[in-house]
C-alpha positions as CSV (number, residue, x, y, z in Angstrom):
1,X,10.8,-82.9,-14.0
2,X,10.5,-81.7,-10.5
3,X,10.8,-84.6,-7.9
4,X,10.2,-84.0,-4.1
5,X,11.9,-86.5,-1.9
6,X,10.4,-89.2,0.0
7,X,11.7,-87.4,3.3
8,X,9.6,-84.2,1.7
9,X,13.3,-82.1,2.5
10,X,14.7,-81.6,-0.8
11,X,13.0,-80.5,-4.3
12,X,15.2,-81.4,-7.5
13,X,14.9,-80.9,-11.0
14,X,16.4,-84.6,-12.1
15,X,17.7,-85.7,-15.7
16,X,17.9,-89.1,-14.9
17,X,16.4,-91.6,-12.3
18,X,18.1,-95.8,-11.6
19,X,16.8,-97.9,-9.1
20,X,20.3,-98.8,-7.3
21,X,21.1,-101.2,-4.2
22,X,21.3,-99.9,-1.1
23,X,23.6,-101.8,1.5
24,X,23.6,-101.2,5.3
25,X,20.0,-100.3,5.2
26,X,16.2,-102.2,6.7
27,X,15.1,-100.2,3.2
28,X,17.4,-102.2,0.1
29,X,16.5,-100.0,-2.6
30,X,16.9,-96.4,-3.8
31,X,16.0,-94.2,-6.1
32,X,18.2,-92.2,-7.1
33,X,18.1,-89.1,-9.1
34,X,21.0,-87.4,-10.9
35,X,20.0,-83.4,-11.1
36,X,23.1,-82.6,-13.7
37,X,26.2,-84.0,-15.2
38,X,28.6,-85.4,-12.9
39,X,32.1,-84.2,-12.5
40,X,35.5,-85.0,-11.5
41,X,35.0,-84.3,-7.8
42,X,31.1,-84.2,-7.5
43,X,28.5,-86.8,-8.1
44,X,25.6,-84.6,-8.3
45,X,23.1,-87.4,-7.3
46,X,20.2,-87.3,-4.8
47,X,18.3,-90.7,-3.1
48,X,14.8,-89.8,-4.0
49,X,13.3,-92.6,-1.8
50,X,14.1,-95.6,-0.4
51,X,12.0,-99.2,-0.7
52,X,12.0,-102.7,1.2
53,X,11.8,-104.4,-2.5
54,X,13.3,-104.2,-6.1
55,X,9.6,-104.2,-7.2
56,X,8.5,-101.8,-5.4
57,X,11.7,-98.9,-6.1
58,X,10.8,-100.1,-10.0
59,X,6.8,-99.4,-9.4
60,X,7.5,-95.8,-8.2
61,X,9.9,-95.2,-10.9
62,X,6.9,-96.6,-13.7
63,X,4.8,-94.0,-11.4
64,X,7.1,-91.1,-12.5
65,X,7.2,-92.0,-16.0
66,X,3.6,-92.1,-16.3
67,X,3.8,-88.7,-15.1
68,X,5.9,-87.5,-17.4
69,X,4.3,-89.0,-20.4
70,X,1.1,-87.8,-19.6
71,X,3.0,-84.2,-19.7
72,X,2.7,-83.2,-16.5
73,X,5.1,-80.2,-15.7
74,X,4.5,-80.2,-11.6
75,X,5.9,-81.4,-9.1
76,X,5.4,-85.4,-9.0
77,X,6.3,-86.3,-4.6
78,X,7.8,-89.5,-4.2
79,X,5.6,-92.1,-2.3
C-alpha cells in the first residue's frame, strides 16, 4: 500500500508498519514504515507519523488496516 507521510513530503510503498517509541521528542510515538528488506548498511525505514500517545499511533495503524482490508489500492495519508 501507498502511505503519504504525516508531514505530506514523502510517498512510500511500505511492507510493513510497528508502532515504535520515540525518545527526545513532545510526540512519543511513531509509526514507522519499512518500504523493503533491510540490509547490512541500510535500514530502509521511514517515520510515517508521529503521536502524543501509544493509543493513538495504534488507532492510525487500525486506520490503515481497515484500509487495506477493505481493498483499497490508493493512497491512504497519514492523519
Amino acid at each position: 500500500m501507498w502511505i503519504r507521510t504525516q508531514c505530506k513530503k514523502q510517498l512510500v510503498k511500505v511492507i510493513r508498519i510497528t508502532v515504535e517509541r520515540n525518545i527526545g521528542s513532545k510526540n512519543k510515538f511513531d509509526l514507522v514504515g519499512q518500504f523493503a528488506n533491510s540490509s547490512l548498511f541500510q535500514s530502509n525505514q521511514v517515520v510515517l507519523g508521529e503521536f502524543k500517545t501509544k493509543e493513538d499511533a495504534i488507532a492510525e495503524l487500525t486506520s490503515i488496516e481497515e484500509a487495506i482490508a477493505k481493498g483499497e489500492n490508493g493512497v491512504y495519508q497519514i492523519k
